[in-house]
N, CA, C and O atoms as a MOPAC input file, in Angstrom:
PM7 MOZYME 1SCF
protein

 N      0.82100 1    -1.18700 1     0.00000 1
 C      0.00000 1     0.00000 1     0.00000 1
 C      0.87000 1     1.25700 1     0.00000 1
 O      0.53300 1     2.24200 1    -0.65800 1
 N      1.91800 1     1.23300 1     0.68800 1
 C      2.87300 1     2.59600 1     0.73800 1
 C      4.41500 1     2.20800 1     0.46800 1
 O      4.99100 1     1.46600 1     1.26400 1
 N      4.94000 1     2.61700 1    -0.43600 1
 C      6.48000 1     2.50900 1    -1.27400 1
 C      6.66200 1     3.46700 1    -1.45000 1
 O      6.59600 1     3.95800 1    -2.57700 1
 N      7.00300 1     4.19300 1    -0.26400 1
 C      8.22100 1     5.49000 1    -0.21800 1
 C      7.54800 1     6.63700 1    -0.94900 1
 O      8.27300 1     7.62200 1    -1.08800 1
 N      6.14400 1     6.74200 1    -1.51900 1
 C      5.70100 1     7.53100 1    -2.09100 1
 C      4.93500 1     8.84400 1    -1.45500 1
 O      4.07100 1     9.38200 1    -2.14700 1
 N      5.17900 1     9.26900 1    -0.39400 1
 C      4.33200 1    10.21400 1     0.31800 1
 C      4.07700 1    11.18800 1    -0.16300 1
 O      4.98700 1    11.89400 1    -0.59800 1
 N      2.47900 1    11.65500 1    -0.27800 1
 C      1.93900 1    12.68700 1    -1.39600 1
 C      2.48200 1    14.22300 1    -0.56000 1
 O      2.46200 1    14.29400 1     0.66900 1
 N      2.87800 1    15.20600 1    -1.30500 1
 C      3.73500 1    16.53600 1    -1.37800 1
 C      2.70100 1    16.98000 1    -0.13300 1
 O      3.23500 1    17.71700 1     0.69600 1
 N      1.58900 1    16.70800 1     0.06400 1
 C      0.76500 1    17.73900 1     1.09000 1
 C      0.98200 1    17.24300 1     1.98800 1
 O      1.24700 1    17.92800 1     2.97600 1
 N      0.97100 1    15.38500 1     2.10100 1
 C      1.14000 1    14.92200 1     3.42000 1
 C      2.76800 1    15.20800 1     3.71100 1
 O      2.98200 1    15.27600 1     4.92200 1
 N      3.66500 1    15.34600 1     3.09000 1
 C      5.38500 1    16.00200 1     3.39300 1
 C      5.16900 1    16.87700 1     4.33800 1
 O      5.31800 1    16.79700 1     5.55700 1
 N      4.68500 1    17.99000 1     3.44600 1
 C      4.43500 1    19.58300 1     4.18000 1
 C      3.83100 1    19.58400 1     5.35700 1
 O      3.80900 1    20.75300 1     5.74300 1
 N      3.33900 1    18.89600 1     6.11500 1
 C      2.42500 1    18.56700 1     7.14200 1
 C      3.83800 1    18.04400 1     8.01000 1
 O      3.76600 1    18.31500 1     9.20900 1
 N      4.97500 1    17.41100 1     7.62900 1
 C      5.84600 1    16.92700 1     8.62900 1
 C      6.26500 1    15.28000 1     8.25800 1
 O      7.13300 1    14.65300 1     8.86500 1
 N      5.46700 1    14.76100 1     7.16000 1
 C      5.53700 1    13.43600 1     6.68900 1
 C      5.43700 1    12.43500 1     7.62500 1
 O      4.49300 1    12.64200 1     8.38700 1
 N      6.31000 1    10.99900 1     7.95700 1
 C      5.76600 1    10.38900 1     8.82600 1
 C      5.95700 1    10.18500 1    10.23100 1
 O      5.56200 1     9.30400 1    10.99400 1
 N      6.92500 1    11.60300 1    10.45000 1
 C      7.12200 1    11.38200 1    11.14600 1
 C      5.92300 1    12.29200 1    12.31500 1
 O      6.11100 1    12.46400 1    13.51900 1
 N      4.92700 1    12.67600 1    11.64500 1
 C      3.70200 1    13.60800 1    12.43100 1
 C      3.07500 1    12.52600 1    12.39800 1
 O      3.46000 1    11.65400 1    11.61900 1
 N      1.88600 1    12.29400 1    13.28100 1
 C      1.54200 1    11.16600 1    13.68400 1
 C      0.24700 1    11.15800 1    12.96400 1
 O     -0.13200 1    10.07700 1    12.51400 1
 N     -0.50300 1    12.24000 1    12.78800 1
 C     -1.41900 1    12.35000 1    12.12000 1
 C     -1.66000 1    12.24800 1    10.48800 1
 O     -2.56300 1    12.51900 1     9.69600 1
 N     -0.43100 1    11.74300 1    10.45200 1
 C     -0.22600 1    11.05300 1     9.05700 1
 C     -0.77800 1     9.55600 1     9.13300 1
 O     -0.99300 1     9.18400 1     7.98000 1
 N     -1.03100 1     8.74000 1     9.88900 1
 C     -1.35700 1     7.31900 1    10.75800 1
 C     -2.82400 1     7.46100 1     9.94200 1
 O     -3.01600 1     6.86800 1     8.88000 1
 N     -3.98300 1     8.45300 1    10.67200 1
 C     -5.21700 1     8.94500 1    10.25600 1
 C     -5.52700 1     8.96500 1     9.04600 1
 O     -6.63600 1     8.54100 1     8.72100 1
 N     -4.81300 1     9.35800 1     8.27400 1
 C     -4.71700 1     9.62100 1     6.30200 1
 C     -4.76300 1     8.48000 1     6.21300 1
 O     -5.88600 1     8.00600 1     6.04800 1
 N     -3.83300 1     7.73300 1     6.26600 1
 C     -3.11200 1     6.28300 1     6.03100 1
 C     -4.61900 1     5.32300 1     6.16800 1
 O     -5.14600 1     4.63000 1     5.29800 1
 N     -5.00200 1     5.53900 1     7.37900 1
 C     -6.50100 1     4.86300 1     7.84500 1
 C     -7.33400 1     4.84800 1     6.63300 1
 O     -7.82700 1     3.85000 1     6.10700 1
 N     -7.44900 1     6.29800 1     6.18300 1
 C     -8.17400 1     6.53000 1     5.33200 1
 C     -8.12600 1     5.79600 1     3.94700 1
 O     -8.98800 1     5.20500 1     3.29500 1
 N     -6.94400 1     6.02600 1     3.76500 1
 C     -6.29200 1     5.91500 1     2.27400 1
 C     -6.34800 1     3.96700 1     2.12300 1
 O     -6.30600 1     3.17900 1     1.17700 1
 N     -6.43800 1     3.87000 1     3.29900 1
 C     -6.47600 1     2.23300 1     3.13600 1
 C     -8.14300 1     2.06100 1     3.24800 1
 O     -8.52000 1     1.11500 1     2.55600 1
 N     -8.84900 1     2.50700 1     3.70600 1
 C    -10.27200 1     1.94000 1     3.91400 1
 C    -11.04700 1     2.31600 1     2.09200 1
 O    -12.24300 1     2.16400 1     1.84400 1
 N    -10.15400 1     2.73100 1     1.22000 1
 C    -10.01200 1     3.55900 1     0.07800 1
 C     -9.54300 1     1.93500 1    -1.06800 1
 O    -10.16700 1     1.19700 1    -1.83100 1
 N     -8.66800 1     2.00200 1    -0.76200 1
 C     -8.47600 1     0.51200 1    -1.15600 1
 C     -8.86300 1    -0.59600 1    -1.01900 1
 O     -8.68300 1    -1.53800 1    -1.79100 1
 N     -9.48700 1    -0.58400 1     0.07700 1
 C    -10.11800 1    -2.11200 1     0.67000 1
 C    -11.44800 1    -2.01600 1     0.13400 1
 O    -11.90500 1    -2.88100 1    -0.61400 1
 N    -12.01400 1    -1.10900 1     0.45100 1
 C    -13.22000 1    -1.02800 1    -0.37800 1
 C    -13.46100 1    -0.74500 1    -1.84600 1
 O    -14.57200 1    -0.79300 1    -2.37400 1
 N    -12.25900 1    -0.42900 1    -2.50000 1
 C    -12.42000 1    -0.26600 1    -3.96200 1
 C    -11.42700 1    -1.87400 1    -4.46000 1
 O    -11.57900 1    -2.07500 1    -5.66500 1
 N    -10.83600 1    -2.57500 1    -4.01800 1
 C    -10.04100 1    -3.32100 1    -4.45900 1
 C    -10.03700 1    -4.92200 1    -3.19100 1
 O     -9.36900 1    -5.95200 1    -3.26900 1
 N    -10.83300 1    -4.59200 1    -2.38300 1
 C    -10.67600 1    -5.79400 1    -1.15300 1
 C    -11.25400 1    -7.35900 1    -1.79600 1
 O    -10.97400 1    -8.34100 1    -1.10800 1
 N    -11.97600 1    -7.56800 1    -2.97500 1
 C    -12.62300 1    -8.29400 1    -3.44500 1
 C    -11.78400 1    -8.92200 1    -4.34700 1
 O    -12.02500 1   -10.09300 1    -4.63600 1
 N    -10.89300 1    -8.38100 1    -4.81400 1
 C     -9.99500 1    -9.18100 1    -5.80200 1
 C     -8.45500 1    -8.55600 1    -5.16400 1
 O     -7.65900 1    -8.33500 1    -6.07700 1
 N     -8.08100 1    -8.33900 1    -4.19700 1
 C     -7.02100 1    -8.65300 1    -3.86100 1
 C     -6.86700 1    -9.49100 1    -2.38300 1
 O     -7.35900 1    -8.88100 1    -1.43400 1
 N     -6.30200 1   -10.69300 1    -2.09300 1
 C     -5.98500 1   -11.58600 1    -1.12300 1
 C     -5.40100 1   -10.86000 1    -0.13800 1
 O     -5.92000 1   -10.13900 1     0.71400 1
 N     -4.36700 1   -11.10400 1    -0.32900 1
 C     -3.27000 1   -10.73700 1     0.90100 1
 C     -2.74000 1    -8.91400 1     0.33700 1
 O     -2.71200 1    -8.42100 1    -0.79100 1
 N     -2.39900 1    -8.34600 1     1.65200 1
 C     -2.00300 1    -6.74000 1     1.89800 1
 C     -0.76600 1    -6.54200 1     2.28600 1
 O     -0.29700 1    -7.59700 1     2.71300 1
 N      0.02900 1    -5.60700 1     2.33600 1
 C      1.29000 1    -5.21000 1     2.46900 1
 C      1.04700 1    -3.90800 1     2.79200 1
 O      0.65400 1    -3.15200 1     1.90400 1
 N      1.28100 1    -3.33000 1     4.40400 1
 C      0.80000 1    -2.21600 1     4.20000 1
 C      2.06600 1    -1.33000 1     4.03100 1
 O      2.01000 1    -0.41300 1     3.21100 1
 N      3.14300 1    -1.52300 1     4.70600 1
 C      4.13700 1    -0.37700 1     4.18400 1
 C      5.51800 1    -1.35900 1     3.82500 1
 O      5.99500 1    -2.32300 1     4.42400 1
 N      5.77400 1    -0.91000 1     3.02600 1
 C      7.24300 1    -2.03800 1     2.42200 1
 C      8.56500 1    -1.14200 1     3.18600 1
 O      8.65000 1     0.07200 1     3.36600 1
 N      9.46900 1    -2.16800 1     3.52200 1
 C     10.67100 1    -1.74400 1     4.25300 1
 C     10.68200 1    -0.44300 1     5.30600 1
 O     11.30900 1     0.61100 1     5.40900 1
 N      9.84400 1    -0.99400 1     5.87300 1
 C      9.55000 1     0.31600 1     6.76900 1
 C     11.03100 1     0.88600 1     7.54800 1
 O     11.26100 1     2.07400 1     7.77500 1
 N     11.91200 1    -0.21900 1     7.87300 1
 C     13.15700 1     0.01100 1     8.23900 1
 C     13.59200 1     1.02400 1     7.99300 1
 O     13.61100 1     2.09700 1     8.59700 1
 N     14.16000 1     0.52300 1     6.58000 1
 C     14.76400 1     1.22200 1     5.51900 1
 C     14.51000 1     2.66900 1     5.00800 1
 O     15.42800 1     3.31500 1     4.50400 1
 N     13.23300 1     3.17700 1     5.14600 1
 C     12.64100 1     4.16300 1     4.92400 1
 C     12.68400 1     4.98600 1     6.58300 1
 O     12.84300 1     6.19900 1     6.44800 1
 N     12.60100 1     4.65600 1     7.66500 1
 C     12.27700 1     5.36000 1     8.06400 1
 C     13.90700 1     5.76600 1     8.75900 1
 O     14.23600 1     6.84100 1     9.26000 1
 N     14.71000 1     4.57400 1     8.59500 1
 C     16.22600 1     4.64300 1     9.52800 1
 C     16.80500 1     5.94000 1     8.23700 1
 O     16.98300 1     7.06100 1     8.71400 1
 N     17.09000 1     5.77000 1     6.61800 1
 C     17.48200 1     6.21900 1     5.87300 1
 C     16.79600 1     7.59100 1     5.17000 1
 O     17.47600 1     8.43200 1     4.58300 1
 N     15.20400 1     7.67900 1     5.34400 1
 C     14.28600 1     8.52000 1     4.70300 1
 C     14.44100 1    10.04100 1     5.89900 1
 O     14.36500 1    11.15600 1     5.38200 1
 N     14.68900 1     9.91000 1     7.72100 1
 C     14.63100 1    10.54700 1     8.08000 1
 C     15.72500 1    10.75300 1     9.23400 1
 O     15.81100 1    11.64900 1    10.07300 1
 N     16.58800 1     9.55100 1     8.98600 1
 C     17.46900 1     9.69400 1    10.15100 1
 C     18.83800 1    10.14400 1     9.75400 1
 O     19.45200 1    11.17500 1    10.02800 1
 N     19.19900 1     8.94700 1     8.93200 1
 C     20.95500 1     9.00200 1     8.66700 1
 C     21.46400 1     9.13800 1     7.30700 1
 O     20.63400 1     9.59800 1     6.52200 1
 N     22.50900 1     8.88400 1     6.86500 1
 C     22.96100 1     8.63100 1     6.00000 1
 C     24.16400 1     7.45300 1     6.01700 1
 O     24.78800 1     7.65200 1     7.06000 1
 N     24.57800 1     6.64900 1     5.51400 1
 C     25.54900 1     5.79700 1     5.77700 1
 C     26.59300 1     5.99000 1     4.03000 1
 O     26.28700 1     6.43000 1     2.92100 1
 N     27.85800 1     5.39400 1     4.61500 1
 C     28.32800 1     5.26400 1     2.95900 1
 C     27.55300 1     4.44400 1     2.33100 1
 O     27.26300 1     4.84000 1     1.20200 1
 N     26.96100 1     3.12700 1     2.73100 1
 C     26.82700 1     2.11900 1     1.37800 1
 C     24.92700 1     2.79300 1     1.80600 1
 O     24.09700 1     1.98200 1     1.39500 1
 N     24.56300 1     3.50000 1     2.20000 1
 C     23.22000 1     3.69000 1     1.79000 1
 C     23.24100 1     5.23200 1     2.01600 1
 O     23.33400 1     5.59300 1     3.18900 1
 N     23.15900 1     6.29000 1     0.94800 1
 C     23.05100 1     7.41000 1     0.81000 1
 C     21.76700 1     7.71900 1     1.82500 1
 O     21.23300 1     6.76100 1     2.38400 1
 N     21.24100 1     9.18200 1     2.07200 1
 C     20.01100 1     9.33200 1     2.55300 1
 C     19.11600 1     9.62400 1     1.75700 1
 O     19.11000 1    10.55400 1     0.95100 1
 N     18.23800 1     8.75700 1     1.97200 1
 C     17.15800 1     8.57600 1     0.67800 1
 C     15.62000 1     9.50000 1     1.06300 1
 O     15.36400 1    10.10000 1     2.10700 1
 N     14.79200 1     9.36000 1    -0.13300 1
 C     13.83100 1    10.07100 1     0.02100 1
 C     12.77100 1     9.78200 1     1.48700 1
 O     12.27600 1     8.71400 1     1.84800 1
 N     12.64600 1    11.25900 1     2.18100 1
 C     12.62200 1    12.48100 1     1.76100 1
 C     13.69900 1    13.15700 1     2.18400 1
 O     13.79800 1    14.35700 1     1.93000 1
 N     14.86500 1    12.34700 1     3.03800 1
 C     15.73600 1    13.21400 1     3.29800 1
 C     16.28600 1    14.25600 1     4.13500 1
 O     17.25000 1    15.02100 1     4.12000 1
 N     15.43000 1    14.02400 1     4.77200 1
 C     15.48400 1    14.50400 1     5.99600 1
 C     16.32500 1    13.96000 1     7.06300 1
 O     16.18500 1    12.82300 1     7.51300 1
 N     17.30600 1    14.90300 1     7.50100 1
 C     18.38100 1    14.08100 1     8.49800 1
 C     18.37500 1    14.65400 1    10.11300 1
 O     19.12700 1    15.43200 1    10.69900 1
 N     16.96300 1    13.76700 1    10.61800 1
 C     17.14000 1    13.63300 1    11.88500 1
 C     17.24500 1    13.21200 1    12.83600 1
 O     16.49500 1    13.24000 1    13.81200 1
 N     18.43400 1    12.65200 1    12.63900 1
 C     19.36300 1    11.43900 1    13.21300 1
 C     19.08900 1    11.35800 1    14.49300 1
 O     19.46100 1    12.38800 1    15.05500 1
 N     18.45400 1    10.36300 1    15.43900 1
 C     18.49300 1    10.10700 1    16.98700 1
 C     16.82100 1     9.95200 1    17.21000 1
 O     16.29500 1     9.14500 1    17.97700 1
 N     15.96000 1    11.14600 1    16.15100 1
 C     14.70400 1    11.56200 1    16.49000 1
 C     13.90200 1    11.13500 1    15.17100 1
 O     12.97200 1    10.33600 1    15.06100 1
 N     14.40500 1    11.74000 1    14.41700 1
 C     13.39300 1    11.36200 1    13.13100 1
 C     12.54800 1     9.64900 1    12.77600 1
 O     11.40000 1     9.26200 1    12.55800 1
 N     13.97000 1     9.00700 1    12.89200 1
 C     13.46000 1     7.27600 1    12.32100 1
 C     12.92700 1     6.87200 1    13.51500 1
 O     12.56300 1     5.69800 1    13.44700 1
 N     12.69900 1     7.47500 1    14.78500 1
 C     11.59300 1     7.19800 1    16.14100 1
 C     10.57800 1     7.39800 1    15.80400 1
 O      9.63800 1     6.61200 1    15.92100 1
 N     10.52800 1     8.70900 1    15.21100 1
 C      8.94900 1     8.83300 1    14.94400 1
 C      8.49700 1     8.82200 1    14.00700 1
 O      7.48100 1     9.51700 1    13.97700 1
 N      8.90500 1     8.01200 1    12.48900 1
 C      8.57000 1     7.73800 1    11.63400 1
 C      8.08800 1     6.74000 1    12.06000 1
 O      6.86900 1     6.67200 1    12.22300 1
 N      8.80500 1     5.84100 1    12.31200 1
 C      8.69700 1     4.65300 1    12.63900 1
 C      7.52100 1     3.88400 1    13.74200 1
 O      7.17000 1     2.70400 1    13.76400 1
 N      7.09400 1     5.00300 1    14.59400 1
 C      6.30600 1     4.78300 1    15.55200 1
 C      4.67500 1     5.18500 1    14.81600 1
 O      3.61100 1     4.59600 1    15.00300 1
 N      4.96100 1     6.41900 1    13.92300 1
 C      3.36400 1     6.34500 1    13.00000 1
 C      3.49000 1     5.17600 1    12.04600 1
 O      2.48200 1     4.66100 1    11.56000 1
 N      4.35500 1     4.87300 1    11.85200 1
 C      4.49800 1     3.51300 1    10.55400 1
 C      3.69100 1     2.03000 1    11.33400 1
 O      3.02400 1     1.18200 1    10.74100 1
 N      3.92200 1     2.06600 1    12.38700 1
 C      3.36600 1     1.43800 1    13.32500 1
 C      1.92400 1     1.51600 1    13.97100 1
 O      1.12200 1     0.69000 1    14.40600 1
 N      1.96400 1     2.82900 1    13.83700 1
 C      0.51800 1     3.34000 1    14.18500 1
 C     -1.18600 1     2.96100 1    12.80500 1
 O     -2.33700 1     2.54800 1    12.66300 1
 N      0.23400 1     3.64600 1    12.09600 1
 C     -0.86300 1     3.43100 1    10.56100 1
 C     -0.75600 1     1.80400 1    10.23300 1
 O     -1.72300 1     1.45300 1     9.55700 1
 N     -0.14200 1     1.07900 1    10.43200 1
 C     -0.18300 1    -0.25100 1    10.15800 1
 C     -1.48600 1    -0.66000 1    11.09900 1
 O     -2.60700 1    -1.01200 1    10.73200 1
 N     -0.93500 1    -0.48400 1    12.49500 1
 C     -2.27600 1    -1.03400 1    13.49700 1
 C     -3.62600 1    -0.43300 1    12.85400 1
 O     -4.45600 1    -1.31200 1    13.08500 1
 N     -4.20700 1     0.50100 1    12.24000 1
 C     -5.22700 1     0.99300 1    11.87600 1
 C     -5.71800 1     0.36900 1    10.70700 1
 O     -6.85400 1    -0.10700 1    10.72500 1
 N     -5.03000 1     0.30800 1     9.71300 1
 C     -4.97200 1    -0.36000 1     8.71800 1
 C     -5.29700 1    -2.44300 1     8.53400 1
 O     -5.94600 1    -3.27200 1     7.89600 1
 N     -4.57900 1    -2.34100 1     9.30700 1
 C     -5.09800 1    -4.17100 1     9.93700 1
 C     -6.67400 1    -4.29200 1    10.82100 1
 O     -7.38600 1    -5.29600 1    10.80300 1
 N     -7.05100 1    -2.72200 1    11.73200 1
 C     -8.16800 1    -3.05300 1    12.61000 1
 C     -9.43200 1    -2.90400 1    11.50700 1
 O    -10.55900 1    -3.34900 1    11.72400 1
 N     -9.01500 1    -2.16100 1    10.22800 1
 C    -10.26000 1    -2.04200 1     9.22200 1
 C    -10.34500 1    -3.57500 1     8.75400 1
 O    -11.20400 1    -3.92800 1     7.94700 1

């Protein structure tokens, strides 16, 4: 359901690492399930959440540049990406 693609409004808002990005996510999935729940089986709600949230908002490493969106806030950022990534997953599974 989510591959690193976060729409430009939900960015500007603080991306994932604002928690109220979780809420959208709710949305955006009850959006899919009901337009697509009938012919698709099994769900994936966020791919490499790791990866995205250690690299998208925390660090940079040599063998992994800092990737989109880039944001480097190393100690804090991939906490709280990671904790709405978690959040929006639990919401997403209770629909």
């Amino acid at each position: 359901m989510f591959h690193w693609d976060t729409p430009q409004a939900l960015q500007d808002l603080g991306g994932w690492p604002n928690p109220v990005i979780a809420d959208y996510f709710q949305d955006y999935a009850k959006i899919l399930f009901d337009n697509f729940g009938d012919r698709v089986k099994y769900w994936c709600t966020i791919n490499e959440p790791r990866l995205f949230s250690s690299f998208g908002y925390g660090r940079s490493l040599p063998v992994y540049p800092l990737l989109a969106p880039g944001l480097e806030m190393h100690g804090v950022g991939e906490y709280l990406a990671c904790h709405t990534m978690l959040l929006a997953h639990a919401k997403a599974y209770h629909l």
